[in-house]
C-alpha positions as CSV (number, residue, x, y, z in Angstrom):
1,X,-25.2,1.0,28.1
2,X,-27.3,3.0,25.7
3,X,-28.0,6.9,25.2
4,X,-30.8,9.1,23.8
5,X,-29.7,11.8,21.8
6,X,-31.7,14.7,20.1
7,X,-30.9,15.8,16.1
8,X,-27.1,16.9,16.1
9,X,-28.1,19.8,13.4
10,X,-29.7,21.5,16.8
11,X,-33.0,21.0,15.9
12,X,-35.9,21.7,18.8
13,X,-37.5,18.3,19.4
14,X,-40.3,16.9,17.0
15,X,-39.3,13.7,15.8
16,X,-41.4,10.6,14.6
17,X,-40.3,6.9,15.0
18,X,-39.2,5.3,11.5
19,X,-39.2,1.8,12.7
20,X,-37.6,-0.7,15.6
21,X,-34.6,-2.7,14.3
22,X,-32.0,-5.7,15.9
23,X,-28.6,-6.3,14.7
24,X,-29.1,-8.2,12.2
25,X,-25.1,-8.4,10.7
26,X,-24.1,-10.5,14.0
27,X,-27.3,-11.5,15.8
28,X,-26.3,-9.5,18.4
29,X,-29.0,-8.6,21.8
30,X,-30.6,-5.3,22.0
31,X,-33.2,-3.3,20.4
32,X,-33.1,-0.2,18.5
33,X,-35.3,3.0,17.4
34,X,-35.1,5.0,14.4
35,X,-36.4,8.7,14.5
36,X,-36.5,11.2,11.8
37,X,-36.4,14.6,12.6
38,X,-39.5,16.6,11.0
39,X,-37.8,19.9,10.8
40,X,-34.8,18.6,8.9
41,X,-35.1,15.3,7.7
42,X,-31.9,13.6,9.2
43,X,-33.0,10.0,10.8
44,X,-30.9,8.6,13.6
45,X,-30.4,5.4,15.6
46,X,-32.0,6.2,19.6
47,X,-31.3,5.4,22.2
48,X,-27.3,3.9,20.7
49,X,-24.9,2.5,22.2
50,X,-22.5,4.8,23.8
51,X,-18.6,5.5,22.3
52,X,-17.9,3.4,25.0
53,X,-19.6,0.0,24.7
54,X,-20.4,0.5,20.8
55,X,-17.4,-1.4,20.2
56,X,-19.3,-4.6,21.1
57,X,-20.9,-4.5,17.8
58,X,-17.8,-4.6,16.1
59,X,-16.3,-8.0,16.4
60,X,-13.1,-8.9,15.2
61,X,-15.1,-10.7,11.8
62,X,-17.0,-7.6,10.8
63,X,-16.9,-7.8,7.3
64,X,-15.1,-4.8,6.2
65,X,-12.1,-5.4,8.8
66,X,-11.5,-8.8,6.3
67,X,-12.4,-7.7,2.8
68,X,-9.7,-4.7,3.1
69,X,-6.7,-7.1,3.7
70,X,-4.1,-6.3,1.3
71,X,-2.2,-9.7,0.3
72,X,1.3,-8.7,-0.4
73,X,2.3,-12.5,-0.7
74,X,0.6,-12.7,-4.4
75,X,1.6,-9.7,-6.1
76,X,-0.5,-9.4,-9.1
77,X,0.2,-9.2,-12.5
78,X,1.0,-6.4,-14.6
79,X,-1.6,-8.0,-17.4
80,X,-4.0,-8.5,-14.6
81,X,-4.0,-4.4,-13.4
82,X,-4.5,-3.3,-16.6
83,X,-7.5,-5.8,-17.4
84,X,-8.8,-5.0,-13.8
85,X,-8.4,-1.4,-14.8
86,X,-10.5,-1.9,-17.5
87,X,-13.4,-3.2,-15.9
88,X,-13.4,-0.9,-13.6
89,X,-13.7,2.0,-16.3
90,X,-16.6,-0.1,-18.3
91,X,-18.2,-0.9,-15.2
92,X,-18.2,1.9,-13.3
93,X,-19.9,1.5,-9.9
94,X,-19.6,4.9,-8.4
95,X,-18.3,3.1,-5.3
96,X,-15.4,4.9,-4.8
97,X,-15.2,7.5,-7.3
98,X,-13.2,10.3,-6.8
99,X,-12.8,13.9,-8.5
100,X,-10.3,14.2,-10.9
101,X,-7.0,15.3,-8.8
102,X,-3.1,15.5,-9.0
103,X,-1.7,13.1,-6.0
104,X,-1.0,15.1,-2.9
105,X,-2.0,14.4,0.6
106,X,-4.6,12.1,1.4
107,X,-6.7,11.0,4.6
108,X,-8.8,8.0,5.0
109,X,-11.2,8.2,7.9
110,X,-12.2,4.4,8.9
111,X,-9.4,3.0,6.7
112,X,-9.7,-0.5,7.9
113,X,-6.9,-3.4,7.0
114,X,-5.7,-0.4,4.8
115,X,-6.4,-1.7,0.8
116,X,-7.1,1.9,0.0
117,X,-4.6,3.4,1.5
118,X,-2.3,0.8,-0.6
119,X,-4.1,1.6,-3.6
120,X,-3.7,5.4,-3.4
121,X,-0.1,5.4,-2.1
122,X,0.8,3.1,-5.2
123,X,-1.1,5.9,-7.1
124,X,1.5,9.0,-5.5
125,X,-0.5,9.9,-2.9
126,X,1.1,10.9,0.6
127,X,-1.6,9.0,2.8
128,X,-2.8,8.5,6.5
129,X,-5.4,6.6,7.9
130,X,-7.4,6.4,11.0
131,X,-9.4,3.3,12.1
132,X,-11.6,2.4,14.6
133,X,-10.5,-1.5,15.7
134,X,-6.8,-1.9,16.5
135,X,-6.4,-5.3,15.2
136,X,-7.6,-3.9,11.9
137,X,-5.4,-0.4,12.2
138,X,-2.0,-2.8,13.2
139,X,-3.1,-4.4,9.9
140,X,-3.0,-1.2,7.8
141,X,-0.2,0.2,9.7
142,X,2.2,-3.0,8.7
143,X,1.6,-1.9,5.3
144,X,4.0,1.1,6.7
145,X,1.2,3.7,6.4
146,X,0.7,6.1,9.2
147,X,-2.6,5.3,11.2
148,X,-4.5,6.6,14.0
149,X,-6.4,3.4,16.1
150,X,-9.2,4.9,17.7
151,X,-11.8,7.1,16.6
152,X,-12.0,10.2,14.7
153,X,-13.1,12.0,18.1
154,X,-9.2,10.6,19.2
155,X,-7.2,11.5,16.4
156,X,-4.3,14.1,16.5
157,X,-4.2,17.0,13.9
158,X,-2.0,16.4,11.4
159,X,1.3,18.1,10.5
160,X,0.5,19.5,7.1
161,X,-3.7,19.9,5.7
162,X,-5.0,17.2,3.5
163,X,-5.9,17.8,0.1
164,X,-8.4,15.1,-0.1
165,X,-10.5,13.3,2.7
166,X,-12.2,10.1,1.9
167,X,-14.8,8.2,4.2
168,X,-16.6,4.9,2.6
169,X,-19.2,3.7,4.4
170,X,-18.3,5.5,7.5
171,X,-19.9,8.8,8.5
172,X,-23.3,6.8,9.5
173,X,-21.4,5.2,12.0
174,X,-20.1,8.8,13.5
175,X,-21.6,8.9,16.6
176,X,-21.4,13.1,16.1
177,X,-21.1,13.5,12.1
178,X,-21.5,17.4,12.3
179,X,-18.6,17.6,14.8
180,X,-16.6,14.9,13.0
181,X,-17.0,16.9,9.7
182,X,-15.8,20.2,11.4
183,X,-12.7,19.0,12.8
184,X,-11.9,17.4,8.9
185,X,-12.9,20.7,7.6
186,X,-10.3,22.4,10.1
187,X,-7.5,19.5,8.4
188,X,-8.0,20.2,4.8
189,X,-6.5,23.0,3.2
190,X,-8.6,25.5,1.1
191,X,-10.1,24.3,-2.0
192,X,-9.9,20.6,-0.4
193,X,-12.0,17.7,-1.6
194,X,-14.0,15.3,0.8
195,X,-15.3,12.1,-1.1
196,X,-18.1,10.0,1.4
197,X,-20.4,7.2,0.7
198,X,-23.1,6.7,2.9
199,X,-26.3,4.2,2.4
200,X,-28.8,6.2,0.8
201,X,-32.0,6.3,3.4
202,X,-34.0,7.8,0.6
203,X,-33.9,5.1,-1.6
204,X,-36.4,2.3,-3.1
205,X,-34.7,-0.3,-1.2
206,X,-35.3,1.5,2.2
207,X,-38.7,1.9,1.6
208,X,-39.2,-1.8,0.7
209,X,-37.6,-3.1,3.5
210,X,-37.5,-1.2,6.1
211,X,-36.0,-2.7,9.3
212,X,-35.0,-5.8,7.6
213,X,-33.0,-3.7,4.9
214,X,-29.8,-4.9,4.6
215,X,-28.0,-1.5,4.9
216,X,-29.4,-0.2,7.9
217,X,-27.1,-1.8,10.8
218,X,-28.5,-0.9,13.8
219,X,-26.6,-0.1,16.3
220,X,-23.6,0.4,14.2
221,X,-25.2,3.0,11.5
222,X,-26.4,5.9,13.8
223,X,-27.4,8.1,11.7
224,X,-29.3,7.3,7.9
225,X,-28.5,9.8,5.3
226,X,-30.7,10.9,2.3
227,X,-29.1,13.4,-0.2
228,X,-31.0,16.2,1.3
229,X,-30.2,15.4,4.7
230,X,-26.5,14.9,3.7
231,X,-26.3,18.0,2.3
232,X,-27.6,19.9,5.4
233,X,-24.8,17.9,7.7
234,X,-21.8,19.0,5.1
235,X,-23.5,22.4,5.1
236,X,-23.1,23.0,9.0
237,X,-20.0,21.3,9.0
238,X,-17.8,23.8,6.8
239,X,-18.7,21.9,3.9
240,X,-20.4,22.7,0.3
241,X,-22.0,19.7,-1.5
242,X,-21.0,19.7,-5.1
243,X,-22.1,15.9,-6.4
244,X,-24.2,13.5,-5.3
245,X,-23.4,9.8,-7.3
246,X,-25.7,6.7,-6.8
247,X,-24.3,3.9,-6.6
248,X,-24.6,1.0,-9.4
249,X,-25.2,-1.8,-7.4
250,X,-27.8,-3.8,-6.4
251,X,-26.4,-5.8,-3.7
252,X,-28.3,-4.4,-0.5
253,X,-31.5,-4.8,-2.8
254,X,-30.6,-9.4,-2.3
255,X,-28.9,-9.3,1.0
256,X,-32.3,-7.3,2.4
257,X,-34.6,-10.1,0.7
258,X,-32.2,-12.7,2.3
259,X,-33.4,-11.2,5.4
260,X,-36.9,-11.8,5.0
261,X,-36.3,-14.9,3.2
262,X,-34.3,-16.1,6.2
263,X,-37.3,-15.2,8.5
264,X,-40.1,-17.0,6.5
265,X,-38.2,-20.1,7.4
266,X,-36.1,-20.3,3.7
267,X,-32.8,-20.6,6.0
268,X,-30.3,-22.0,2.8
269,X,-31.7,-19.4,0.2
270,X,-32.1,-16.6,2.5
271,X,-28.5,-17.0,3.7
272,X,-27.2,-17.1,0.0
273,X,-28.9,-13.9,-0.6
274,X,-27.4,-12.6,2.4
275,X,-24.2,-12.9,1.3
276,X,-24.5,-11.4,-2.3
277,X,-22.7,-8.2,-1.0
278,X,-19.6,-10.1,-0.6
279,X,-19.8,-13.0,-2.6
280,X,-21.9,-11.2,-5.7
281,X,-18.6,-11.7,-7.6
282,X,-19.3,-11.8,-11.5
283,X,-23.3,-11.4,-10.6
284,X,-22.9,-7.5,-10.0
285,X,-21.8,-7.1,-13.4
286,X,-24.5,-8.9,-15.0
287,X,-27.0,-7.1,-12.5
288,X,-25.2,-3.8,-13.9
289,X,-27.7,-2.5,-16.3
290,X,-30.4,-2.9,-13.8
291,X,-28.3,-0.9,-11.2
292,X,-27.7,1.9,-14.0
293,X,-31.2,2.3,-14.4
294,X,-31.9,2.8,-10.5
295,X,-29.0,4.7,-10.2
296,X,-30.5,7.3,-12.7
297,X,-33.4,8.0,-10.5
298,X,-31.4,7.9,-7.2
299,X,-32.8,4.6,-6.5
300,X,-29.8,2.3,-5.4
301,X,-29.3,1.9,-2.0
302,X,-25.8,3.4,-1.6
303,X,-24.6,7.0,-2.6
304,X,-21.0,8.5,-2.9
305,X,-20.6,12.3,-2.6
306,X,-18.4,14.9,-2.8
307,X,-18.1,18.1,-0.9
308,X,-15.0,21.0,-1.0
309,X,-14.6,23.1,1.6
310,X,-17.1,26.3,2.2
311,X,-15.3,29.4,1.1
């Protein structure tokens, strides 16, 4: 079952179609329409499916379900943090990055299997999580984190405010981001951070690829995000932009030219490329330069952001 909606910033109606899109993650059925809103700028996925049937799209394999499994079998090596620490301060991605805080109470919103939760509880922060799929928010809660299955619209206010909010890779798939937004804002306490990352609709790769681009997930992404348009969402939300950091990766940039690869009847190749987001492994650090140099000129294909609360 699918739904049209209009621009949830309350704009009158005076959109123009982007492109048409399938599911190209799972090779699921159905088409899709992207709109952008002339007056102010924020695209979105229309006609969607419904909060009811969306969950279709989200088999039990989807990707991030699996790569945010914490292994507590193999613990890992004192030697091994601190080298892994290391890399992550020379190679800094801007994939996660978050503003400089002392550890107090922490939300995840689309938490997954929960490694982020684990890493920030074995940081000193007092976290909570809430998580679409079940099998994936059993997964986090056997960690013994506190978790919410269902979605954000679902969740129960917590017992004390937040004093950060993090969401990677998870507002586009909001299917109301404005109201989603307000009810964190009514959770965090004054002065409270909110860290996103969100693919960047604005940027190179977009334009290159279009419906084949690697990051755009139709039906699951239902709403594509530039910085502006970001900005006006935290803005009627309760929420003041203060940073805008592009990601230093290029890994949409070979998973989007897998896609057309993959189409021009290079099956092998195209499917290698496909999987560079996941399987990248050493590659994205020698591809890091590269990715600097978009990521100066807001190029790069992903962007992490963070917002305080509006006084």
């Amino acid at each position: 079952m699918l739904e049209h909606i209009s621009c949830p910033l309350g704009c009158s109606k005076n959109d123009e179609v982007v492109l048409t899109g399938h599911d190209l993650l799972h090779d699921l059925p159905g088409e899709f329409t992207v709109v952008k809103c002339r007056t102010c700028g924020l695209m979105r996925t229309t006609p969607r499916p419904t909060p009811e049937t969306i969950g279709f799209y989200y088999p039990d394999d989807y990707g991030p379900y699996l790569g945010t499994q914490v292994n507590q079998a193999k613990p890992t090596s004192r030697i091994k943090e601190l080298l892994k620490s290391l890399v992550k301060r020379v190679f800094n991605f801007n994939t996660q990055r978050l503003p400089s805080l002392a550890p107090g109470r922490m939300l995840e919103v689309g938490c997954a299997s929960g490694a982020f939760l684990h890493q920030m509880a074995n940081q000193g922060w007092q976290v909570q999580g809430i998580e679409f799929s079940e099998k994936a928010a059993q997964a986090a809660a056997q960690l013994g984190y506190r978790v919410h299955a269902g979605p954000l619209e679902t969740a129960p206010p917590p017992d004390a405010p937040f004093d950060l909010i993090v969401g990677w890779m998870v507002l586009e798939h909001l299917h109301d981001p404005v109201g989603g937004l307000q009810k964190l804002r009514e959770w965090a306490r004054p002065g409270a951070w909110l860290a996103l990352s969100v693919p960047n609709a604005r940027s190179l790769e977009f334009r290159l690829f279009k419906e084949k681009w690697y990051a755009l997930q139709v039906p699951t992404h239902l709403h594509h995000f530039t910085p502006e348009s970001m900005g006006r969402v935290l803005q009627a939300s309760g929420w003041a932009l203060k940073k805008v950091h592009h990601q230093r990766v290029l890994s949409n940039l070979f998973a989007s030219a897998g896609y057309v690869l993959r189409d021009k009847g290079y099956a092998k190749l195209g499917q290698k490329l496909i999987e560079f987001p996941e399987r990248g492994g050493r590659w994205s650090y020698a591809l890091y330069p590269l990715a600097w140099l978009f990521s100066v000129f807001g190029q790069t294909g992903r962007m992490t952001v963070w917002a305080r609360v509006s006084e």
